[in-house]
FIKOLBA-213358 format. One record per residue (C-alpha): residue number from 0; residue in one letter; x, y, z. Coordinates in steps of 0.001 Angstrom, whole numbers, plus 500000, padded with zeros to 6 digits. Layout:
REM residues N
+------+-------+--------+--------+--------+
: tilo : marfi :      X :      Y :      Z :
+------+-------+--------+--------+--------+
:  NUM :     A :      X :      Y :      Z :
...
+------+-------+--------+--------+--------+
END
This chain:
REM residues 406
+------+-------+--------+--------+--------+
: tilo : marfi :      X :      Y :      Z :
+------+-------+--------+--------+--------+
:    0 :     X : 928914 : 364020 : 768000 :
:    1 :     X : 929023 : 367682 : 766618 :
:    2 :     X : 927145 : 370779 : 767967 :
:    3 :     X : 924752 : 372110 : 764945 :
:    4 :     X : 926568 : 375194 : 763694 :
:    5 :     X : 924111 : 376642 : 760918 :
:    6 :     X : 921874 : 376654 : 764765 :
:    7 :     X : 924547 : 378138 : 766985 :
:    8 :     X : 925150 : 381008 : 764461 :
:    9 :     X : 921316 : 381828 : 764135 :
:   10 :     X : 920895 : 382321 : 767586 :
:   11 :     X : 923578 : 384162 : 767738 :
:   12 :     X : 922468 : 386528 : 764983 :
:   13 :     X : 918855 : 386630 : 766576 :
:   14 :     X : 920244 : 387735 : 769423 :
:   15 :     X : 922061 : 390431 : 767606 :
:   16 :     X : 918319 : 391975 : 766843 :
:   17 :     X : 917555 : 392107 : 770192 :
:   18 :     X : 918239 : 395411 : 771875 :
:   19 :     X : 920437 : 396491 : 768749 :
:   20 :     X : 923098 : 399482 : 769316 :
:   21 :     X : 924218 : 402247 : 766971 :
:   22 :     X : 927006 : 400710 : 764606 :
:   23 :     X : 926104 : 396958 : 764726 :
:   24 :     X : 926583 : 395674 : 768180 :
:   25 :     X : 924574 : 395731 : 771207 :
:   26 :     X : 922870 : 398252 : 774092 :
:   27 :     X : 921208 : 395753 : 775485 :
:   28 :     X : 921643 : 396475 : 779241 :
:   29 :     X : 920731 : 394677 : 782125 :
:   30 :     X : 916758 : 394330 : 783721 :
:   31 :     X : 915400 : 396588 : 780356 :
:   32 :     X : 912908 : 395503 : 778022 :
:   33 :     X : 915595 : 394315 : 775726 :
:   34 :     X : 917193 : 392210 : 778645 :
:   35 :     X : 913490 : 390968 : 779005 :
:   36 :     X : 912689 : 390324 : 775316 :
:   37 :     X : 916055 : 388378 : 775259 :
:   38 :     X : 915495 : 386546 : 778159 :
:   39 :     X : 912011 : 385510 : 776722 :
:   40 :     X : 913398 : 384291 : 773579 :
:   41 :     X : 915879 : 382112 : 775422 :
:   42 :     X : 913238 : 380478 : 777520 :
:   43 :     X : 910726 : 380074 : 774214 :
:   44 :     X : 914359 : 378484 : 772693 :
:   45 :     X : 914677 : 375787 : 775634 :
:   46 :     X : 910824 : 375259 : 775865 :
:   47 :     X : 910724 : 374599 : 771824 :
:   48 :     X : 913723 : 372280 : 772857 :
:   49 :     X : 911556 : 370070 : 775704 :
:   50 :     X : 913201 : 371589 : 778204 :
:   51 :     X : 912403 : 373151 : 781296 :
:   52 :     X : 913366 : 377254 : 782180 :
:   53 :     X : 913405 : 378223 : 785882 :
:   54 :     X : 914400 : 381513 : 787414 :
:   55 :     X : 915539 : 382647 : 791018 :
:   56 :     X : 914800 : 385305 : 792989 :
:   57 :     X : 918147 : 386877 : 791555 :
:   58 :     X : 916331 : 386393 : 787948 :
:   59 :     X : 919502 : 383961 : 786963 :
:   60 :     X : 917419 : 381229 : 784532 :
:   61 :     X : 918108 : 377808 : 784257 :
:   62 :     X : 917788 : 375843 : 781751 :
:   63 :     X : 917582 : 371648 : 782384 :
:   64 :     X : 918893 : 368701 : 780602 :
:   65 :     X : 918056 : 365795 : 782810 :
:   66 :     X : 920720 : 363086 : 783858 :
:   67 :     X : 920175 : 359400 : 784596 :
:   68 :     X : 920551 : 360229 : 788393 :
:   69 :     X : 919482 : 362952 : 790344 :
:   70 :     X : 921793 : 365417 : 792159 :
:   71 :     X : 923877 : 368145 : 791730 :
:   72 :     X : 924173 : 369610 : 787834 :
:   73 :     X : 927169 : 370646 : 785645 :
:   74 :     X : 926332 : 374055 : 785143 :
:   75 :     X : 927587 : 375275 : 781530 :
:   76 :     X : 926756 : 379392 : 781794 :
:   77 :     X : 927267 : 383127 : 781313 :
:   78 :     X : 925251 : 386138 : 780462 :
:   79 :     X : 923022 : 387783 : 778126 :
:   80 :     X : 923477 : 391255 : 779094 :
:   81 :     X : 925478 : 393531 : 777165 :
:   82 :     X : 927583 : 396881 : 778114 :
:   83 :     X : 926032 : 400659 : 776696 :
:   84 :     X : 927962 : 399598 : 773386 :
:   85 :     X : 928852 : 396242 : 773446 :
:   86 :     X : 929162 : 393368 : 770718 :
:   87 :     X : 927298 : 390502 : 769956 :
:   88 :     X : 929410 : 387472 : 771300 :
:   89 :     X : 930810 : 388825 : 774970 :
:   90 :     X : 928878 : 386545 : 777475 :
:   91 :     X : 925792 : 385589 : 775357 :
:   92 :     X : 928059 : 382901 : 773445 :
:   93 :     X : 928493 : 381135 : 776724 :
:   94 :     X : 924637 : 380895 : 777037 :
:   95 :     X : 923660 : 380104 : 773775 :
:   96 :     X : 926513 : 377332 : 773435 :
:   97 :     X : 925290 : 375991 : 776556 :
:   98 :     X : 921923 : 375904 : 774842 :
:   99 :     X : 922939 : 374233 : 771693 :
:  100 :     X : 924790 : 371676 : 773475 :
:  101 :     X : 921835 : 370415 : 775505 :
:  102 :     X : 919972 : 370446 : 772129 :
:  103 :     X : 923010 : 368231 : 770449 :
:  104 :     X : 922431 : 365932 : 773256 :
:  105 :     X : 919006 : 365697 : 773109 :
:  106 :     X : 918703 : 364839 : 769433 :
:  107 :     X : 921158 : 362310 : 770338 :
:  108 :     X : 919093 : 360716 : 772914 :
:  109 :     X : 922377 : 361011 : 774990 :
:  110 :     X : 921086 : 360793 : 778826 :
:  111 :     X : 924078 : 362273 : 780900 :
:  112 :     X : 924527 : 360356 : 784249 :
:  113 :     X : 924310 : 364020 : 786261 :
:  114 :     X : 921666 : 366446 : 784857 :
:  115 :     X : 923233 : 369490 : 783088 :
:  116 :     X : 921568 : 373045 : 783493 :
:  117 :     X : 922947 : 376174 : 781255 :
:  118 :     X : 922778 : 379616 : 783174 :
:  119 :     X : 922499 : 382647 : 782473 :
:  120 :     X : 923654 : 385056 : 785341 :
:  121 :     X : 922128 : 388644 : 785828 :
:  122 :     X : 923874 : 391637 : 785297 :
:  123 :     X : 927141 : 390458 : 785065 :
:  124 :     X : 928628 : 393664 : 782986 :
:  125 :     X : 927573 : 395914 : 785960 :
:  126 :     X : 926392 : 398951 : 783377 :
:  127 :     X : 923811 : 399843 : 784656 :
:  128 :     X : 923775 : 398461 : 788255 :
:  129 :     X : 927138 : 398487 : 789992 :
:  130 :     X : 929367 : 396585 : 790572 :
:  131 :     X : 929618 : 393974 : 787949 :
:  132 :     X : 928424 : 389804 : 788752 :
:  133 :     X : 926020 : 390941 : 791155 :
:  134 :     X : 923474 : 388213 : 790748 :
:  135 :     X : 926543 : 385299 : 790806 :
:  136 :     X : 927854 : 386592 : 793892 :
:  137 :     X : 924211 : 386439 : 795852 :
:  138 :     X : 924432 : 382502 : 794366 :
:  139 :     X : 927944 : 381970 : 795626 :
:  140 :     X : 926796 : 383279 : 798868 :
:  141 :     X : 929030 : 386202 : 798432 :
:  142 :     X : 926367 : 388886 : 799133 :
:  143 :     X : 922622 : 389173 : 800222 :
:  144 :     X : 919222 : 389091 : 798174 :
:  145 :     X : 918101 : 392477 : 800195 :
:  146 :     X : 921793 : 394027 : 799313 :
:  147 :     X : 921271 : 392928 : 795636 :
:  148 :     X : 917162 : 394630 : 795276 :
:  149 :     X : 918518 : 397791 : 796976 :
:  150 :     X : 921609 : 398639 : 794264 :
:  151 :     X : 920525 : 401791 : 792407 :
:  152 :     X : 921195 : 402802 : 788790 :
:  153 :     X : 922261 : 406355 : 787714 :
:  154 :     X : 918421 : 407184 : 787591 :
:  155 :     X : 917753 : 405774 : 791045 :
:  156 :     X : 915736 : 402701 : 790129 :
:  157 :     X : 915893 : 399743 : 792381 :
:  158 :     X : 917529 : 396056 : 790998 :
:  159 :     X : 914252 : 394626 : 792794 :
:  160 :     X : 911967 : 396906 : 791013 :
:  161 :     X : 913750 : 396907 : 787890 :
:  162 :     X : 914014 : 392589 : 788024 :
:  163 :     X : 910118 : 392500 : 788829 :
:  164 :     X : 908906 : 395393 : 785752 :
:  165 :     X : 910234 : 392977 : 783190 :
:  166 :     X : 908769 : 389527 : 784461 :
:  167 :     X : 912001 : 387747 : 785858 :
:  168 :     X : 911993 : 387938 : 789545 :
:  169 :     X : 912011 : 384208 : 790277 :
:  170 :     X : 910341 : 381987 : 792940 :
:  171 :     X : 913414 : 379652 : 793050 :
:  172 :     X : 916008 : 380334 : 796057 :
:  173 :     X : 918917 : 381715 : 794866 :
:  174 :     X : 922225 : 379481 : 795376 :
:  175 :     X : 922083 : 375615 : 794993 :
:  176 :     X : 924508 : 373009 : 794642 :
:  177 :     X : 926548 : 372296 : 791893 :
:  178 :     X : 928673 : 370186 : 790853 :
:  179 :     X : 931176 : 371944 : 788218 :
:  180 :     X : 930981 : 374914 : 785977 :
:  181 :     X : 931893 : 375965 : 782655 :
:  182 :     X : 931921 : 378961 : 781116 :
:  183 :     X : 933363 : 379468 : 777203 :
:  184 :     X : 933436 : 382809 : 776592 :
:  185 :     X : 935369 : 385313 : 774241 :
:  186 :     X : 939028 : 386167 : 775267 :
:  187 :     X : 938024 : 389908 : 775060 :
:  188 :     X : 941874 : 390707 : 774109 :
:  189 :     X : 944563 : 390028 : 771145 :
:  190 :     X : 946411 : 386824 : 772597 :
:  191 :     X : 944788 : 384007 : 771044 :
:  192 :     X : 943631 : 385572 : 767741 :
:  193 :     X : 947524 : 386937 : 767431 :
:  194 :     X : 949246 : 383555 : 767644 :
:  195 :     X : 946357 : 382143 : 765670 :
:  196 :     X : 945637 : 379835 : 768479 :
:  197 :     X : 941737 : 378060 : 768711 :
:  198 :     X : 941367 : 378115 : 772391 :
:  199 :     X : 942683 : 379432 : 775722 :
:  200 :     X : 942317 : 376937 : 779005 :
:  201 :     X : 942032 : 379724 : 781879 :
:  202 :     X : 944017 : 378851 : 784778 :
:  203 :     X : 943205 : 381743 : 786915 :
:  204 :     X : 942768 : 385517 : 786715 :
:  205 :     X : 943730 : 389100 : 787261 :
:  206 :     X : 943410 : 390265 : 790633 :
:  207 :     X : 941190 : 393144 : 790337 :
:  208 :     X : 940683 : 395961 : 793005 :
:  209 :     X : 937705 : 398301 : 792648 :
:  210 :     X : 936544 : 401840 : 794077 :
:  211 :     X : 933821 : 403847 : 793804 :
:  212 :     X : 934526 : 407553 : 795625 :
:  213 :     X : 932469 : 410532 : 796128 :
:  214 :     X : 933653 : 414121 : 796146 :
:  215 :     X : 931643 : 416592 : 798270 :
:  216 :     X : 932425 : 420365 : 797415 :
:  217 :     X : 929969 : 423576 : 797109 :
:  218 :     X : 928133 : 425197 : 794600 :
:  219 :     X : 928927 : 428569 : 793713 :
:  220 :     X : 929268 : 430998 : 790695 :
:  221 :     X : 931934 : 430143 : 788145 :
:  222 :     X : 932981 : 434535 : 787713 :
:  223 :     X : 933234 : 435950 : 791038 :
:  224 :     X : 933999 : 432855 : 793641 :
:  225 :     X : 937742 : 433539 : 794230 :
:  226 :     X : 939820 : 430333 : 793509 :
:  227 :     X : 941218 : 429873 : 796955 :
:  228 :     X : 937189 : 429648 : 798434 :
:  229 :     X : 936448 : 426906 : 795619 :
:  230 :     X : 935392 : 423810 : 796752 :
:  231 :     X : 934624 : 422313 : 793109 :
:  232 :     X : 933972 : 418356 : 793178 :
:  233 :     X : 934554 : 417708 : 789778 :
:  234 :     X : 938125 : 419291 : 789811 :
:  235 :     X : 938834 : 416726 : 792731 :
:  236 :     X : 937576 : 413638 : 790437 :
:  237 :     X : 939684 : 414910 : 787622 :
:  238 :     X : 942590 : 415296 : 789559 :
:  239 :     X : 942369 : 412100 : 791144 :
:  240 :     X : 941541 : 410410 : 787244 :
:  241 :     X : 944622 : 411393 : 785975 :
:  242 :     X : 946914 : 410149 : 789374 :
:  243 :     X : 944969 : 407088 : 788771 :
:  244 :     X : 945899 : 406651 : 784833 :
:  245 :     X : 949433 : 407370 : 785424 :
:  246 :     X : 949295 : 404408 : 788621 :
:  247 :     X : 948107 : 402193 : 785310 :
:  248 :     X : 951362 : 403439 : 783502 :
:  249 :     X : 953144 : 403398 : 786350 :
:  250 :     X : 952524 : 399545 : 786651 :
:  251 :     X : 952601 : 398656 : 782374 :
:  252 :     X : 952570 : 396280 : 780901 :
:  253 :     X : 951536 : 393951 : 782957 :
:  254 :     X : 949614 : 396362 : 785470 :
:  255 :     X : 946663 : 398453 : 784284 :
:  256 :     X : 944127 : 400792 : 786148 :
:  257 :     X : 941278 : 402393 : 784815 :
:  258 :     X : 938952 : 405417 : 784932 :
:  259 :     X : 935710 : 403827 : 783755 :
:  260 :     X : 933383 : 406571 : 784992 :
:  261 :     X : 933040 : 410313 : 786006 :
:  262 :     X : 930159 : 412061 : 787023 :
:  263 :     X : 929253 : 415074 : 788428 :
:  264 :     X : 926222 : 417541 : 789742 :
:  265 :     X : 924657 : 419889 : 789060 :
:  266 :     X : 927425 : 420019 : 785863 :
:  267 :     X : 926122 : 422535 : 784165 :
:  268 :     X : 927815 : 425580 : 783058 :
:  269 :     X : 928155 : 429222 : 785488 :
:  270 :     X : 928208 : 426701 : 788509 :
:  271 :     X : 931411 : 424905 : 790718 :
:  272 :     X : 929857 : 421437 : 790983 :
:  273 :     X : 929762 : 420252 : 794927 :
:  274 :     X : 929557 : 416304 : 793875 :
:  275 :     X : 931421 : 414360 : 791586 :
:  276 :     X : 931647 : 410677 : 791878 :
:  277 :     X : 934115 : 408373 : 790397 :
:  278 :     X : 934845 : 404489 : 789473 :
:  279 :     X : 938272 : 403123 : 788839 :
:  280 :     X : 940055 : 399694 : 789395 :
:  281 :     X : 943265 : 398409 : 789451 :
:  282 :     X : 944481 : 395011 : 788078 :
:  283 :     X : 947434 : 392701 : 788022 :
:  284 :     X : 948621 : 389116 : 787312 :
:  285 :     X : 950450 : 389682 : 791153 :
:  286 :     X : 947405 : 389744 : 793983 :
:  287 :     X : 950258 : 392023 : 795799 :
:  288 :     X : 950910 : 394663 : 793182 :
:  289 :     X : 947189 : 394956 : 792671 :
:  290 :     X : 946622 : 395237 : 796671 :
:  291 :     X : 949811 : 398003 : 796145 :
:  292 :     X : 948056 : 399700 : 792911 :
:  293 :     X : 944891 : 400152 : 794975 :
:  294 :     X : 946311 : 401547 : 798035 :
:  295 :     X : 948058 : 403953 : 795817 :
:  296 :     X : 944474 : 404703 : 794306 :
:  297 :     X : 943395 : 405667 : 797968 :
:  298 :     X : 946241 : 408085 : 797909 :
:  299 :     X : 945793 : 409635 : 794781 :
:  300 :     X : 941978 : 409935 : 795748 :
:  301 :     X : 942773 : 411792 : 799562 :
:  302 :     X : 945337 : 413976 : 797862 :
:  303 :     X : 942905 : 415133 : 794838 :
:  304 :     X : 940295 : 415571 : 797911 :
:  305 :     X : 943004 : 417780 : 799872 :
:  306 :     X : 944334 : 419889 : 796824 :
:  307 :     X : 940581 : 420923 : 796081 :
:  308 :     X : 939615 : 421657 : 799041 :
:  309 :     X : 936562 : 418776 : 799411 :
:  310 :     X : 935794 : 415761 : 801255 :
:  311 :     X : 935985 : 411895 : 800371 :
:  312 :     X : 933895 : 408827 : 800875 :
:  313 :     X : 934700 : 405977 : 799762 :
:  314 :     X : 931507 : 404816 : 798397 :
:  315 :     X : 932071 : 401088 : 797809 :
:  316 :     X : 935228 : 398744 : 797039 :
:  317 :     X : 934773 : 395624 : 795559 :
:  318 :     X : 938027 : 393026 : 794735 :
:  319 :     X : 938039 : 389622 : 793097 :
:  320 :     X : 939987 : 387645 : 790319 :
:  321 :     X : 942489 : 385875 : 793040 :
:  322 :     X : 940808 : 382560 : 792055 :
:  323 :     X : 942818 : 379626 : 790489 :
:  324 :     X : 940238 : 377375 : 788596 :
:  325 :     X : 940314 : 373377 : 789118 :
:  326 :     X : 943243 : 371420 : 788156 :
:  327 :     X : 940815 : 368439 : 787069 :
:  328 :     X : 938306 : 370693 : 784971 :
:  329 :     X : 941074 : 372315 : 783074 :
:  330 :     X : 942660 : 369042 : 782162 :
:  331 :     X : 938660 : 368069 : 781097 :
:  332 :     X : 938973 : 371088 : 778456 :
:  333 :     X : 942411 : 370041 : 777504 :
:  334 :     X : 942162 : 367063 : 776640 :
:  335 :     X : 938760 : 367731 : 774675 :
:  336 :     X : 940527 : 370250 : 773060 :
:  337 :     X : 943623 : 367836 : 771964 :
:  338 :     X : 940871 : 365623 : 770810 :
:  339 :     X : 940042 : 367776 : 768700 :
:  340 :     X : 942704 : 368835 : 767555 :
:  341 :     X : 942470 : 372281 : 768621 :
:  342 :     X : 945485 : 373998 : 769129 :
:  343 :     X : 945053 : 375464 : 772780 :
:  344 :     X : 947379 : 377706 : 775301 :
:  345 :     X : 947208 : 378122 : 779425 :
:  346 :     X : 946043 : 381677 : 780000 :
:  347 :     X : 945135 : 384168 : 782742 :
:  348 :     X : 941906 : 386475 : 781854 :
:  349 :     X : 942350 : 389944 : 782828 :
:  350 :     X : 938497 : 390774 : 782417 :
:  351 :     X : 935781 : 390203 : 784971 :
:  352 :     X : 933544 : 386567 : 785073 :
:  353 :     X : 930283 : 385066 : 786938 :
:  354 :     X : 932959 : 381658 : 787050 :
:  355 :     X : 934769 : 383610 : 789664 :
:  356 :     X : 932070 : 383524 : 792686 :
:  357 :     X : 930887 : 380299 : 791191 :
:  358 :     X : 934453 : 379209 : 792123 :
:  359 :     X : 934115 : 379677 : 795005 :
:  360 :     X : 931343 : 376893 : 795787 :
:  361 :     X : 931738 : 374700 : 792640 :
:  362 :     X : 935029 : 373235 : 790340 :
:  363 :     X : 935155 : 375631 : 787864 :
:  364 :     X : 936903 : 376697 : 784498 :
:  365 :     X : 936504 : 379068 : 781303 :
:  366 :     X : 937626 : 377955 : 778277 :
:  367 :     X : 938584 : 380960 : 775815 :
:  368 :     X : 937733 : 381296 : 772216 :
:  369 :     X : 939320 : 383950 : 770192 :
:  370 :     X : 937744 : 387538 : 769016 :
:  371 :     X : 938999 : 389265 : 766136 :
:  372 :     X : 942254 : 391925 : 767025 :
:  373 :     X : 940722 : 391587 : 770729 :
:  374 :     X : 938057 : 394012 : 770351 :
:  375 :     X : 935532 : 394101 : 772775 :
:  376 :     X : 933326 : 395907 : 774958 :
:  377 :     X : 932936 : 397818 : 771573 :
:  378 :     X : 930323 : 397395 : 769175 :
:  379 :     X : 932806 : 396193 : 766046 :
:  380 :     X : 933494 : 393168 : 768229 :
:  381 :     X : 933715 : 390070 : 766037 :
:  382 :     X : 934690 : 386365 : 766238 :
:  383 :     X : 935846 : 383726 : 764097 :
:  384 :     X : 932898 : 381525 : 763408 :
:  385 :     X : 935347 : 378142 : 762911 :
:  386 :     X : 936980 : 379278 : 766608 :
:  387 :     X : 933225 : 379476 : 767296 :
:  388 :     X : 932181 : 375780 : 766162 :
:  389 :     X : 935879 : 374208 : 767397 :
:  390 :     X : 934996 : 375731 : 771330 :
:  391 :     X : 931704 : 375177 : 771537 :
:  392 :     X : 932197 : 370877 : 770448 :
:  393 :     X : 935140 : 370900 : 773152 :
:  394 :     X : 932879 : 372648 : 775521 :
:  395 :     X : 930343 : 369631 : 774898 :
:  396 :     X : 932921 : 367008 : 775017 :
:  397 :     X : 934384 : 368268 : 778435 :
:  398 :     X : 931151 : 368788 : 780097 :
:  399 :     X : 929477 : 365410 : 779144 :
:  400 :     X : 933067 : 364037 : 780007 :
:  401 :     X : 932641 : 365838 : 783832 :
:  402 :     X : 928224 : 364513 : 783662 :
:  403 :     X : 929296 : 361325 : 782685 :
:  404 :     X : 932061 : 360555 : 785364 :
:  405 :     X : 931619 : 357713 : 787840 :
+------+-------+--------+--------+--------+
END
């Protein structure tokens, strides 16, 4: 039994329409009307499909294949949001494979012994509401429905207000049980594609360490304030961005930390800004060295706060990626892949994923497919379309192998 292909790679491209970007890829950020019109096209692809869409009060959707007894489902899932310029593939192949393997086993008349539901998890890039795999950590129990509605984006619009203006604010309760997950998804670096490998069997991840800091200085005039009475915010933040890149060089190759974003008020020119906010994170293969690269981060930060004369807060802090993933779900995707006769390789990711709060409540594992020179998170992003076919009919094997278990 093979997935349909010529389907897959329609959706795909369909999806590519939706919420298009600049130079080919995607803008199609979380809770907009593209997120929407996406989201709506999914569910009219499942309904066309006999089956059944429901949402939670997160707006994750679900999407059901029944099985010949009730209970817990195998949850095959990722997400359909995309980054300011992102690419076509990152996340919403994990949906839409999910999709066309509940299709494959439809046509089949294949009844799974556990039902089989494919997710797809809000705002898991974190672009526009931060931090990233918001909506799977309310469903792993992680964090709270009222902390989720009350995250702001850069405008100051609500996740609650934002979920409910384009139709998805479910009735279902968020969190249920399950009883495995599987999410394929693009490597998102050069490994696999380099070796010309089909597949990557994730054991585990990157531990990943988080800030968010604020800079409070004062206004005042850019030609007569003397330079000892400045208290400019946005010379703190770029102080404290460059300690923070060399901590990433500091701990290469293996180590990296990152300045994703900088912002300041009022920013404008004749005027010492008196706030400047800034996001970084720090990750490693070693929990320890990433605990070490962060606390050096909270250095760097004070100092850059001292040397400008301003104060820090320390917005928000976030961490995850210590999870291993199930010994018995990666040996599923191995020995689909052998099947197969994919040739496969035990990885770590070193990018974020929903599978890690689903982890923690659920057996869990991401199977890796490759993307072309590892670009990602960039509109040029590309895969293989054979990797493509070959990962999504070992997905399909696996999880009916997991549904099907006594």
């Amino acid at each position: 039994m093979n997935i349909n292909d010529e389907r897959l790679w329609q959706t795909l491209m369909h999806s590519a329409t939706i919420g298009p970007g600049v130079a080919g890829g995607l803008s199609r950020l979380t809770l907009t009307e593209a997120d929407g019109a996406m989201r709506r096209t999914f569910a009219s692809w499942a309904a066309d499909a006999g089956l059944q869409t429901t949402v939670d009060a997160a707006g994750n959707m679900f999407v059901r294949l029944g099985g010949a007894m009730d209970g817990p489902p195998v949850l095959i899932g990722s997400h359909l949001d995309t980054q300011v310029a992102g690419g076509r593939f990152d996340g919403i192949l994990g949906v839409l494979a999910g999709l066309e393997i509940l299709k494959t086993l439809k046509e089949n008349d294949v009844a799974p012994t556990r039902p089989i539901e494919v997710v797809n998890f809000t705002n898991e890039e974190g672009a526009r509401f931060s931090p990233p795999m918001m909506a799977s950590a309310v469903f792993a129990g992680v964090e709270t429905l009222d902390w989720l509605y009350a995250r702001t984006d850069r405008d100051g619009v609500r996740y609650g207000d934002a979920l409910a203006a384009i139709g998805f604010c479910g009735e279902a309760p968020v969190g249920k049980p399950a009883d495995a997950y599987f999410e394929l998804h693009i490597e998102q670096g050069p490994e696999l594609y380099d070796e010309g490998l089909d597949l990557g069997i994730v054991t585990g991840a990157f531990a990943v360490r988080g800030i968010t800091a604020t800079f409070h200085g004062e206004t005042a005039h850019t030609g007569p304030t003397p330079m000892a009475r400045r208290k400019n915010a946005l010379v703190a933040a770029a102080i404290a961005a460059a300690a923070v890149d060399e901590i990433g060089r500091a701990h290469a190759p293996i180590g990296k930390a990152t300045v994703a974003r900088l912002t300041a008020w009022p920013n404008t020119p004749g005027i010492l800004s008196s706030e400047a906010s800034l996001t970084v994170d720090a990750r490693h293969a070693d929990p320890f060295v990433a605990d070490t690269m962060r606390d050096k981060m909270l250095l760097a930060l004070a100092q850059a706060a001292e040397k400008a004369n301003v104060t820090l807060k320390i917005a928000a802090e976030w961490r995850f990626g210590d999870e291993r993933f199930d010994q018995g779900m990666m040996e599923n995707l191995r020995a689909a892949a052998t099947a197969r006769g994919a040739t496969h390789k035990d990885m770590l990711s070193q990018a974020g994923h929903d599978a890690y709060y689903v982890s923690r409540v659920a057996p869990t594992a991401i199977l890796f497919c490759p993307c072309v020179d590892g670009v990602t998170h960039n509109e040029a992003e590309d895969v293989p379309r054979p990797a493509v076919t070959k990962a999504a009919n070992v997905l399909l094997d696996a999880v009916l192998a997991r549904a099907n278990r006594p």
